[in-house]
C-alpha positions in Angstrom: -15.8 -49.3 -70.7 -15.4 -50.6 -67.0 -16.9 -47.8 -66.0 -20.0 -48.0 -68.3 -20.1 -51.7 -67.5 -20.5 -50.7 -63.6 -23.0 -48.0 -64.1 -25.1 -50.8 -66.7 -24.5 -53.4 -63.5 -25.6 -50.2 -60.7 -28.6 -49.9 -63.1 -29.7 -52.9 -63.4 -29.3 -53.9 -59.8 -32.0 -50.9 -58.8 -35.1 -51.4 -57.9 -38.7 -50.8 -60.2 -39.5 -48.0 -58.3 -35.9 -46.0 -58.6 -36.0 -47.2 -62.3 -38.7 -45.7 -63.2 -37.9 -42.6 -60.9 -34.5 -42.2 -62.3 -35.9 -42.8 -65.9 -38.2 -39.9 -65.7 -35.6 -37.7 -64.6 -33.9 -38.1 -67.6 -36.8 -38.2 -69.9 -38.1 -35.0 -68.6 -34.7 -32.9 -67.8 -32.7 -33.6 -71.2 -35.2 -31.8 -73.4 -35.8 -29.3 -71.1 -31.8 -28.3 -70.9 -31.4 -28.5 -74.6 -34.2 -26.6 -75.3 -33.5 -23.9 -72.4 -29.9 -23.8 -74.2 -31.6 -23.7 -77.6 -33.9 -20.7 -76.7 -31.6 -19.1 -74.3 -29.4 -17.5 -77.2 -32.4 -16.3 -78.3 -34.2 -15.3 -75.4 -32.5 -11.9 -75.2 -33.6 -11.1 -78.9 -36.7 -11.8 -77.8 -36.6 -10.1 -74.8 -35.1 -6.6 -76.7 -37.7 -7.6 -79.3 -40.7 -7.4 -77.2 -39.1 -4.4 -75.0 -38.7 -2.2 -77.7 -42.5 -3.1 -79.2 -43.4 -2.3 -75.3 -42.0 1.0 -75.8 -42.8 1.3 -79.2 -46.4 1.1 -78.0 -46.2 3.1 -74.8 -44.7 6.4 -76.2 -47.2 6.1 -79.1 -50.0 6.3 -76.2 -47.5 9.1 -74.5 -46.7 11.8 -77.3 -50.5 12.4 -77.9 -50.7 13.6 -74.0 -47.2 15.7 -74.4 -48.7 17.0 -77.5 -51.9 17.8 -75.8 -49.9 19.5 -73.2 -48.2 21.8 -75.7 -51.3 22.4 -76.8 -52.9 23.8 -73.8 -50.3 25.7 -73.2 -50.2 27.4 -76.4 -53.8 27.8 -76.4 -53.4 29.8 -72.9 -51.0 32.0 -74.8 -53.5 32.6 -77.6 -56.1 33.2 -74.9 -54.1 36.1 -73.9 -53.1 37.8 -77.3 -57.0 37.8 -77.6 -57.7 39.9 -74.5 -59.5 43.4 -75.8 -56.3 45.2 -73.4 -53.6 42.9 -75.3 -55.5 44.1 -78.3 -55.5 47.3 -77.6 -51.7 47.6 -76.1 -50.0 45.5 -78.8 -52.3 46.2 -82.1 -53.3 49.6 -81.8 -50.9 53.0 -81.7 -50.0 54.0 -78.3 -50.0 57.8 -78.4 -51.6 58.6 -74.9 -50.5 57.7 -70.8 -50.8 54.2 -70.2 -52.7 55.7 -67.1 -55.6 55.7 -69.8 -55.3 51.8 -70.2 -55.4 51.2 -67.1 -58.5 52.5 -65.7 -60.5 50.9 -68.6 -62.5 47.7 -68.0 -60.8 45.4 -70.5 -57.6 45.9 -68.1 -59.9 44.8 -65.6 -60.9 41.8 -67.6 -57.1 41.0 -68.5 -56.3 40.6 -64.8 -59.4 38.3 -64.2 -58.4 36.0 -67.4 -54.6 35.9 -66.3 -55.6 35.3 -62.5 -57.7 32.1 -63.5 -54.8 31.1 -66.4 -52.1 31.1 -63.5 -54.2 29.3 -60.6 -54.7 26.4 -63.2 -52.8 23.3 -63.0 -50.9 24.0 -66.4 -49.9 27.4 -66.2 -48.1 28.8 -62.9 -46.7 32.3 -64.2 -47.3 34.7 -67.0 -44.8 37.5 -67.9 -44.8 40.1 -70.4 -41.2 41.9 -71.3 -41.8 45.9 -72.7 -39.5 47.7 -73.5 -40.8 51.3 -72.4 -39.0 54.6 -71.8 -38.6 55.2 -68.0 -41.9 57.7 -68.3 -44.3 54.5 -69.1 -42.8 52.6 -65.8 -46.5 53.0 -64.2 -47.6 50.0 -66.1 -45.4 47.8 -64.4 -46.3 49.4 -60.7 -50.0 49.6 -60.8 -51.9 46.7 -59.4 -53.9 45.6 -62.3 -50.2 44.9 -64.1 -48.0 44.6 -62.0 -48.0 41.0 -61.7 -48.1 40.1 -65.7 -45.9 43.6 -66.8 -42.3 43.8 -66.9 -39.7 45.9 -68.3 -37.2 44.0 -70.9 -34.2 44.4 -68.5 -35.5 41.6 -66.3 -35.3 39.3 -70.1 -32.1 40.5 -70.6 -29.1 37.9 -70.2 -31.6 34.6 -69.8 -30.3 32.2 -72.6 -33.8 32.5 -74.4 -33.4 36.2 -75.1 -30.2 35.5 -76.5 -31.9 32.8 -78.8 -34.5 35.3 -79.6 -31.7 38.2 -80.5 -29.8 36.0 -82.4 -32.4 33.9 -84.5 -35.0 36.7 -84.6 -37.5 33.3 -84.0 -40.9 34.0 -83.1 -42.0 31.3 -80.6 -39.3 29.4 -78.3 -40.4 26.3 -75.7 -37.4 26.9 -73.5 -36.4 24.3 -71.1 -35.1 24.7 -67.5 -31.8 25.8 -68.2 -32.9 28.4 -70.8 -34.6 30.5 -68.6 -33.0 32.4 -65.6 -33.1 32.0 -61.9 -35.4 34.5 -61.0 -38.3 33.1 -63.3 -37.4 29.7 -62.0 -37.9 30.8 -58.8 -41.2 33.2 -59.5 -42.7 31.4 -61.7 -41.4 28.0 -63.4 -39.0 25.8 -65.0 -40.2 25.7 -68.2 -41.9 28.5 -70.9 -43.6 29.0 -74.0 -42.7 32.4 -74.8 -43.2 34.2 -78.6 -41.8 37.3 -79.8 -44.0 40.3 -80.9 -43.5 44.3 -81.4 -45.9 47.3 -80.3 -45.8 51.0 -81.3 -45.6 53.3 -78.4 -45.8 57.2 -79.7 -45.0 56.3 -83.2 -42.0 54.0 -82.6 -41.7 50.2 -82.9 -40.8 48.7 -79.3 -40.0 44.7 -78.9 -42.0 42.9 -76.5 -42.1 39.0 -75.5 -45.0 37.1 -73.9 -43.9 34.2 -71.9 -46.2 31.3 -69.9 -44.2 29.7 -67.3 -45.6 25.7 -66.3 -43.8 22.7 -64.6 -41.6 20.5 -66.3 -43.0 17.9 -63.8 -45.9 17.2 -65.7 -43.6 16.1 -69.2 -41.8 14.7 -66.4 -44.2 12.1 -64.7 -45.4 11.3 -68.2 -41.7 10.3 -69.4 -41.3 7.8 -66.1 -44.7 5.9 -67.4 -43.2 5.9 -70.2 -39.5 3.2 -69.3 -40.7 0.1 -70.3 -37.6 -1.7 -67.4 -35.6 -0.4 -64.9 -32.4 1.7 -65.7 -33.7 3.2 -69.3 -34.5 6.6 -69.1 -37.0 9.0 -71.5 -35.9 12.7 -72.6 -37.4 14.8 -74.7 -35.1 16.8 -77.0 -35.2 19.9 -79.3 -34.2 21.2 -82.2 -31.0 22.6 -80.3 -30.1 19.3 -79.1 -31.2 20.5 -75.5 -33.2 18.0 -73.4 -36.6 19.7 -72.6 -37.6 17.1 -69.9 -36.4 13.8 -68.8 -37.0 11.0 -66.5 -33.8 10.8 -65.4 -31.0 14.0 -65.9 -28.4 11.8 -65.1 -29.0 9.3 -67.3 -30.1 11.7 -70.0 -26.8 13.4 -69.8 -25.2 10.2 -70.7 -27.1 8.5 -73.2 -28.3 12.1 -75.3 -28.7 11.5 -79.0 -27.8 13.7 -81.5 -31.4 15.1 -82.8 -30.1 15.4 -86.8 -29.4 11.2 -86.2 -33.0 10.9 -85.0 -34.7 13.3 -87.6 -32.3 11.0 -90.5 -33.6 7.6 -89.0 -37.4 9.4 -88.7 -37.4 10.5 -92.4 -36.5 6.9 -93.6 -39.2 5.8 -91.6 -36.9 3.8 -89.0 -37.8 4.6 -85.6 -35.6 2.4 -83.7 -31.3 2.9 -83.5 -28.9 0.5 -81.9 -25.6 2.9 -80.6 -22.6 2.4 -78.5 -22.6 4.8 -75.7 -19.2 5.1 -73.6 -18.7 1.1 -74.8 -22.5 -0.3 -73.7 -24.7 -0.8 -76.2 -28.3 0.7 -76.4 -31.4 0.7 -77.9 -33.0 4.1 -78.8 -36.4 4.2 -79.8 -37.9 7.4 -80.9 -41.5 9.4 -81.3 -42.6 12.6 -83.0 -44.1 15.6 -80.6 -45.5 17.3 -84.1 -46.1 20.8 -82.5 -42.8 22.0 -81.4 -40.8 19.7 -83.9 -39.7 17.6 -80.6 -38.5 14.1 -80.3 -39.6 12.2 -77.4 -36.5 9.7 -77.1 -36.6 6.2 -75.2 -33.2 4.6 -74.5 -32.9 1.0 -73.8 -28.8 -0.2 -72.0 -28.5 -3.7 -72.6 -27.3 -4.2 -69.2 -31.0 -4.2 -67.5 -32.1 -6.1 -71.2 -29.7 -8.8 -70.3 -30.4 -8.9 -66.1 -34.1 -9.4 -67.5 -33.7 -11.8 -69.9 -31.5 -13.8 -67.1 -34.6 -13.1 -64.3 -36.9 -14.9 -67.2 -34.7 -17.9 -67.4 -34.1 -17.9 -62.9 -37.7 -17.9 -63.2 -37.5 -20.2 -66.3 -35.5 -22.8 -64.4 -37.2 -22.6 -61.1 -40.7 -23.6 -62.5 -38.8 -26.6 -63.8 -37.8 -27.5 -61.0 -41.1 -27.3 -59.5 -42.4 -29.1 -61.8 -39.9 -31.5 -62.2 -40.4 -31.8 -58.2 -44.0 -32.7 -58.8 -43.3 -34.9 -61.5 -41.0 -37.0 -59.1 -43.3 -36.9 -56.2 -46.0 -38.2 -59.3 -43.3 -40.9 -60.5 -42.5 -41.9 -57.5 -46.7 -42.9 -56.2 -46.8 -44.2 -60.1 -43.8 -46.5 -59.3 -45.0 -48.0 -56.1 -48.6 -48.4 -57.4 -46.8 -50.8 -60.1 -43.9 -52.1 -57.9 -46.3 -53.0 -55.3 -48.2 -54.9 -57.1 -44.9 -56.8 -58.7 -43.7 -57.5 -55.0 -46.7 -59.1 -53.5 -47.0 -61.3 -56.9 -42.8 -62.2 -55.9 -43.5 -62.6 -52.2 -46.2 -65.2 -53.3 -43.8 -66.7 -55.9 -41.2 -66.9 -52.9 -43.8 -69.3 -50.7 -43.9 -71.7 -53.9 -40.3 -72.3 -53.3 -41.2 -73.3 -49.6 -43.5 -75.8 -50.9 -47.0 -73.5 -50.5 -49.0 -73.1 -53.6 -51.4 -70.6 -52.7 -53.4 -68.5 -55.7 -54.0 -65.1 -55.4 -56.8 -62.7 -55.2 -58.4 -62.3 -58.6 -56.8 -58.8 -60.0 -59.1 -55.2 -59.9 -57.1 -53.8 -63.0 -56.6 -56.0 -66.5 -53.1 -54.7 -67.3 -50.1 -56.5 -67.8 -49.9 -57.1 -64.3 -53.3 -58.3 -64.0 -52.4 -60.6 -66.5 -49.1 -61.6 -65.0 -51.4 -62.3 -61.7 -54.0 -64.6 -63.7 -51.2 -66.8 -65.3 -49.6 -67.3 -62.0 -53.2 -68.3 -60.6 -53.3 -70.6 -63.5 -50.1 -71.9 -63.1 -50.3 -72.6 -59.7 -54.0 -74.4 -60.2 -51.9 -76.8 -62.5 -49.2 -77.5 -60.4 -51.9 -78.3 -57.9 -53.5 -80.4 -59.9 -50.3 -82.2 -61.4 -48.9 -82.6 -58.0 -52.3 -84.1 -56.6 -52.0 -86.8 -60.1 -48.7 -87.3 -59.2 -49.4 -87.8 -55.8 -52.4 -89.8 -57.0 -50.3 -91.8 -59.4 -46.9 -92.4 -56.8 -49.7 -94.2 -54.3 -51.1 -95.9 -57.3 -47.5 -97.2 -57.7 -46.6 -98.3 -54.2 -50.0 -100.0 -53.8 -48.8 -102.1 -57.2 -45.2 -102.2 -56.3 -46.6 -103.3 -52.2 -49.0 -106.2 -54.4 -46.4 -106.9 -56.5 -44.1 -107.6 -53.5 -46.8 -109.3 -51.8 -47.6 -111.7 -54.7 -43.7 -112.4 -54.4 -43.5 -113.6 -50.7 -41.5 -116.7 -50.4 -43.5 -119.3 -50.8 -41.1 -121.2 -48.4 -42.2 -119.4 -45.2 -45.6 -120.6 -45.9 -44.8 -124.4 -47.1 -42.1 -124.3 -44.2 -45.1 -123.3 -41.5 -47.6 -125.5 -43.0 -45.1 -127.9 -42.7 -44.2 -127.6 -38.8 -47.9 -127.5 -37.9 -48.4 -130.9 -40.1 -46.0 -132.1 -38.2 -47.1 -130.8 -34.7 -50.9 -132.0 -35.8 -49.5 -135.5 -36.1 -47.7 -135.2 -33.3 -50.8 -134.5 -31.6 -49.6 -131.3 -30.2 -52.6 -129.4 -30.9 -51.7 -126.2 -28.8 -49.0 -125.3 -30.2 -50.6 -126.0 -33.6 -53.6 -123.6 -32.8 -51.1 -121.0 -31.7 -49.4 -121.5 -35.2 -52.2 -120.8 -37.2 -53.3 -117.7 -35.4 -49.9 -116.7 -35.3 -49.5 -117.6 -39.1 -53.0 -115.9 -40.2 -51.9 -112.9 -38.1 -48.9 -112.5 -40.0 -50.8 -112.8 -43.4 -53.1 -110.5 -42.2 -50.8 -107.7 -41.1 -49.0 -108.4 -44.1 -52.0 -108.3 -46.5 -53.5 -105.5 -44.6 -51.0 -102.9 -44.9 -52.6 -100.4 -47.6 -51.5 -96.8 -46.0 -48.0 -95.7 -46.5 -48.0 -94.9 -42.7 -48.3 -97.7 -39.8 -47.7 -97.5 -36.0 -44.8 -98.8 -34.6 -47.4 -101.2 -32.5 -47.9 -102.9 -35.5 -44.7 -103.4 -36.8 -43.3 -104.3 -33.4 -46.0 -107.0 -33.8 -45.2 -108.1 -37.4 -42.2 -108.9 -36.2 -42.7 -110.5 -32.9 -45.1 -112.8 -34.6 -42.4 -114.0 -37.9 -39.9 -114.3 -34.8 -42.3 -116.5 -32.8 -43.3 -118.7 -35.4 -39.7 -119.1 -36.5 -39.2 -120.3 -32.8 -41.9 -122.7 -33.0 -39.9 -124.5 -36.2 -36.5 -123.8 -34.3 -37.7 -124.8 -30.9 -36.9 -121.0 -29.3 -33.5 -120.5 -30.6 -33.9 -116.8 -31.4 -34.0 -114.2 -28.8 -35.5 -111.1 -29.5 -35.5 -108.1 -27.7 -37.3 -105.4 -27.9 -36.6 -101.7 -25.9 -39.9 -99.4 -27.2 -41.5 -97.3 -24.5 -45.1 -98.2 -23.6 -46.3 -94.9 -24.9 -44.7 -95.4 -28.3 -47.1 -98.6 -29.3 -50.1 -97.5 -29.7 -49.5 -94.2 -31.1 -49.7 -92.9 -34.4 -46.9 -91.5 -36.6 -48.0 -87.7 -37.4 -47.1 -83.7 -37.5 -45.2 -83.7 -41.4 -46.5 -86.2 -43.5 -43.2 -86.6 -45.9 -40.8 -86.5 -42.7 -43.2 -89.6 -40.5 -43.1 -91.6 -43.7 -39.7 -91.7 -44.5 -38.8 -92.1 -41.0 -41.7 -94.7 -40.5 -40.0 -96.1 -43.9 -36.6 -96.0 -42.6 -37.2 -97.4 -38.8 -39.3 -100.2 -40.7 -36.2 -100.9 -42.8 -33.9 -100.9 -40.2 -35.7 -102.9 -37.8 -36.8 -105.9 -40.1 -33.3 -105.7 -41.3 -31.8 -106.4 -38.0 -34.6 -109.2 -37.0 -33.2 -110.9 -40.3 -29.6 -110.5 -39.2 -30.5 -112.2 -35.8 -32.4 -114.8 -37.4 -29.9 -115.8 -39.8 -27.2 -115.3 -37.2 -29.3 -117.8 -34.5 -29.8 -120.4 -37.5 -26.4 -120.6 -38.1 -25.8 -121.2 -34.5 -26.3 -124.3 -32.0 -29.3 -126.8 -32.3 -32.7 -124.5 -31.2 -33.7 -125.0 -28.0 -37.3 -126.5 -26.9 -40.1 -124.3 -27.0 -41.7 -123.5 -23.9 -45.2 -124.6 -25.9 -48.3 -123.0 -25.3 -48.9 -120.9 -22.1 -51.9 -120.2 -20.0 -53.7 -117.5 -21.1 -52.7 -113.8 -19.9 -54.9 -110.5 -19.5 -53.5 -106.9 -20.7 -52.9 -105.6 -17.3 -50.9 -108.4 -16.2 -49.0 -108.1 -19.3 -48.4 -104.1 -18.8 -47.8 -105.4 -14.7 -44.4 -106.9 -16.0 -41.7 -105.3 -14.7 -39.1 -106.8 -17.0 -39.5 -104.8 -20.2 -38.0 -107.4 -22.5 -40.4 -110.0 -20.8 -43.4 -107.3 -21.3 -42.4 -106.7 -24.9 -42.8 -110.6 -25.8 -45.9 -111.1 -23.9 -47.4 -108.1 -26.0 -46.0 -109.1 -29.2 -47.6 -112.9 -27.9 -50.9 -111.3 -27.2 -51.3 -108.8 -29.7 -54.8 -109.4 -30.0 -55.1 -107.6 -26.2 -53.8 -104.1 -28.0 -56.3 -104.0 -31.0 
C-alpha cells in the first residue's frame, strides 16, 4: 500500500508533459505485449501453416518440370528404338556378318542421331549392352559403333543389371548409386535404361539400352524447391532409393519410407508430421506420374521455430520503432499543450505580485483557448472591481475626511475668535491681522486637503501655523522645533503609491501627535510667556540665509506664504 501510495504521489508530482509521455507508453505497449503473447503461441502454427502451403505450391510448380524431364529423356530413348539400324538389328533376324550392317547408310544415320542426342544438354551418354558370341566383337570396334555398342560384360555386376536379372522389369530410372563407376565416369550419374532381346542366327540374345544424363539438373530443381533454410528435397523410388536430392546428407537422415507416402497419397493426405531421431518434421509430398516417383519435401521444426522467432525479432523491433516515433510524437504533442498551460501559470504567477495583465487573445478554441479567455475575463473584472473599489475607498476617505472636518472643535475656532476680540479691543491690530491670516490659513489647509497624498511642506506648515496661533492665546509658551532638511519641503511624496501614503499617513500621525503632546505638556506648565507680537516683514532669501535651522524652520512656517 505504501508503496502504491508513493508511486500515486511520484505520479502526481510529474509534470504534463511526462504525464502524457509516460501515459502513452502504457497505452500503446500493454496491448501490444498481450497481443504479441496472444499471437506468439500461434505464430509458429502459422508460420508451419503458411510454410507447408509455400511448399505445397512450389513442388506443384516443380514435378511438372521433373516430369517433363523424364519425359525427354524417354522420348530420346524412343528416338533411338526408331532408328531404321535399331530396327533392323533388334526387330529383324540376324543371319548374316554384322560387317553387312555396318556399311549401310542407316548405320550412318544411327551415328548422326546419337551424336546430336549426346551433345544435347539432357542426354551426355548412350550405351547399348549385346550379348554377342566373340565372332560379332566387330560391332563394338568399328567407328560407326563403337561409341554406342558394348558387349554385356561391361553391364555385368552394376546394381541395375542385378535389378533387371532378378525382376525381369523392362524399364529401370537408376540413380547414382545403381550404376557403376565406369558409366559414372564415361558417361553419367543417372540412366534410363529398358530391357529388350534380339535374334542373332536363330537364337534369342538379351540386350539393354541405356541413356546416361546428369542428376544435376533434378538436382538444381529440388534446391528451388526448400521453401527455408535447413529442409532438404529428395526424390524417391519405388525401391526406397533416393533418385536425386538437395541435400544427401540431409536426405540420408530424414528418408521416408515410400509405402508411408503412397498410404497418405491414396487417402488423399499429402502432408505427414514424423519424429526423426527425436525432432519433429514436416513432410510434404508430390506425384512424379511417369516413373511412379515421389518428389518428397521435408520440413525440421528447428529452422520452423528460428523463423517464427526472426518474425517476432522483427515483430518487436518495428514496435519499438514505432513506439520510438510515437514518443518523439507524444512528447512535441505534450509541450504544444504544456506550453501553453505554463505561459497561462506564469501569467497567473504575476497576479499574485499584484500585476493584472490579460493575455493575447487565443489562435486555437480548445479547452485551453477557453481556459485563456476566462482568465482574460477574470482579470478584466478584477480590474474593474479593484478600480470601484479603489473608486469607492476614496469615496469613503473623502466622507470620512468631511465627516471629520464637519467635527473640528468648535472650541479652536470660538477660542481664536475670542483672542483676536480681545486683541481688537485692545487695539493691537497687528497681531490681530496676523491672527486671521494665520487662522484662515489653517482653515484653508485644513479644508483644502482633498488628495490622500500631501508634501511634508504643507504639513510642516499646518502645524507651525495651529502652534503659532496657540502662542498668540498663550503668549509664546510653546517651543516648537522643527529638524527637516531644506530639500524635503517642497518636494513631493512619490515612486510606490500604497508605500508614500501610508508613510505620508504615518509621519502625519506621528508628527501632529507629538505637536499635541507638546502643547498639552507646555499648557500644563508655567504662565506663557509674551509674544514677541508682530515682526517686520521678511523676504525668502533672508529666511533660507538663516543659519540657525530651528530659527529658519519658524520663519518658514511664519511666512509660508513665500513657499507657495
Amino acid at each position: 500500500m505504501k508503496f502504491l501510495q508513493r508511486l500515486r504521489l511520484a505520479y502526481g508530482d510529474m509534470k504534463l508533459s511526462s504525464k502524457f509521455t509516460l501515459v502513452l507508453m502504457i497505452t500503446a505497449t500493454i496491448p501490444v505485449i498481450m497481443m504479441a503473447g496472444f499471437f506468439y503461441s500461434r505464430l509458429y502454427d502459422m508460420v508451419v501453416s503458411y510454410t507447408i502451403q509455400q511448399e505445397q505450391d512450389t513442388s506443384a510448380q516443380t514435378a511438372p518440370y521433373v516430369e517433363e524431364i523424364v519425359q525427354k529423356v524417354i522420348d530420346a530413348h524412343d528416338g533411338i528404338a526408331e532408328q531404321k539400324f535399331f530396327q533392323t538389328l533388334f526387330h529383324q533376324p540376324v543371319n548374316s556378318p554384322f560387317q553387312m550392317f555396318l556399311e549401310t547408310d542407316s548405320a550412318k544415320d544411327f551415328q548422326e542421331y546419337a551424336k546430336d542426342l549426346v551433345s544435347s544438354d539432357l542426354i551426355t551418354g548412350i550405351q547399348i549392352y549385346m550379348d554377342f558370341p566373340p565372332q560379332s566383337v566387330r560391332l563394338f570396334t568399328d567407328d560407326l559403333t563403337k561409341d554406342y555398342f558394348s558387349p554385356m560384360s561391361k553391364a555385368r555386376g552394376t546394381y541395375w543389371y542385378g535389378i533387371f536379372q532378378g525382376t525381369q522389369q523392362g524399364s529401370l530410372f537408376c540413380p547414382e548409386f545403381y550404376l557403376g563407376e565406369r558409366e559414372k565416369e564415361s558417361y553419367g550419374d543417372m540412366a534410363y535404361i529398358t530391357s529388350t532381346t534380339f535374334y542373332y542366327q536363330g537364337q534369342a540374345r538379351q540386350a539393354y539400352i541405356a541413356l546416361y544424363t546428369s542428376s544435376s539438373h533434378l538436382r538444381n530443381m529440388l534446391k528451388d524447391n526448400l521453401p527455408i533454410d535447413g529442409s532438404v528435397s529428395y526424390i524417391i523410388n519405388e525401391r526406397n532409393a533416393v533418385v536425386a536430392s538437395s541435400d544427401e546428407s540431409l536426405s540420408g537422415i530424414y528418408l521416408l519410407n515410400y509405402e508411408t507416402i503412397e498410404d497418405s497419397f491414396m487417402s488423399s493426405n499429402n502432408f505427414i508430421e514424423r519424429d526423426i531421431l527425436d525432432t519433429k518434421v514436416y513432410a510434404g509430398f508430390y506425384n512424379i506420374k511417369q516413373p511412379g516417383w515421389f518428389m518428397v519435401t521435408v520440413l525440421p521444426s528447428g529452422p520452423l521455430i528460428a523463423q517464427s522467432n526472426g518474425i517476432m525479432v522483427q515483430y518487436v523491433l518495428m514496435y519499438l520503432v514505432f513506439l520510438i516515433c510515437a514518443l518523439f510524437l507524444a512528447h512535441f504533442m505534450a509541450r504544444s499543450i504544456t506550453n501553453r498551460i505554463s505561459s497561462v501559470i506564469h501569467q497567473m504567477s504575476k497576479v499574485r505580485k499584484g500585476t493584472l495583465s490579460p493575455m493575447a487573445s487565443p489562435v486555437y478554441h480548445d479547452e485551453i483557448g477557453d481556459l485563456i479567455d476566462t482568465y482574460n475575463y477574470m482579470t478584466r473584472k478584477m480590474d474593474q472591481l479593484m478600480e470601484e473599489q479603489a473608486k469607492s475607498a476614496e469615496e469613503l476617505r473623502i466622507a470620512e475626511f468631511h465627516s471629520l472636518q464637519a467635527q473640528i472643535n468648535p472650541h479652536f475656532l470660538y477660542n481664536t475668535m475670542d483672542m483676536i476680540n480681545w486683541l481688537a479691543q485692545q487695539g493691537r491690530t497687528d497681531e490681530v491681522s496676523n491672527a486671521v491670516q494665520s487662522l484662515s490659513r489653517f482653515y484653508k489647509l485644513t479644508l483644502s486637503r482633498k488628495q490622500s497624498m500631501s508634501t511634508i511642506a504643507k504639513e510642516t506648515e499646518h502645524v507651525s501655523i495651529y502652534l503659532l496661533i496657540q502662542n498668540m492665546r498663550y503668549h509664546d509658551s510653546i517651543s516648537f522645533i522643527s529638524d527637516i532638511p531644506d530639500e524635503l519641503l517642497v518636494n513631493l511624496v512619490a515612486e510606490d503609491a500604497d508605500g508614500t501614503k501610508k508613510a505620508v499617513e504615518a509621519f502625519s500621525k506621528m508628527y501632529k501627535g507629538a505637536v499635541q503632546a507638546a502643547v498639552k505638556d507646555a499648557l500644563k506648565g508655567n504662565a506663557p510667556k509674551g509674544g514677541s507680537g508682530g515682526k517686520g516683514a521678511v523676504t525668502k532669501e533672508q529666511i533660507l540665509a538663516v543659519s540657525n535651522p530651528i530659527e529658519r524652520q519658524r520663519l518658514i512656517a511664519e511666512n509660508i506664504a513665500l513657499f507657495q
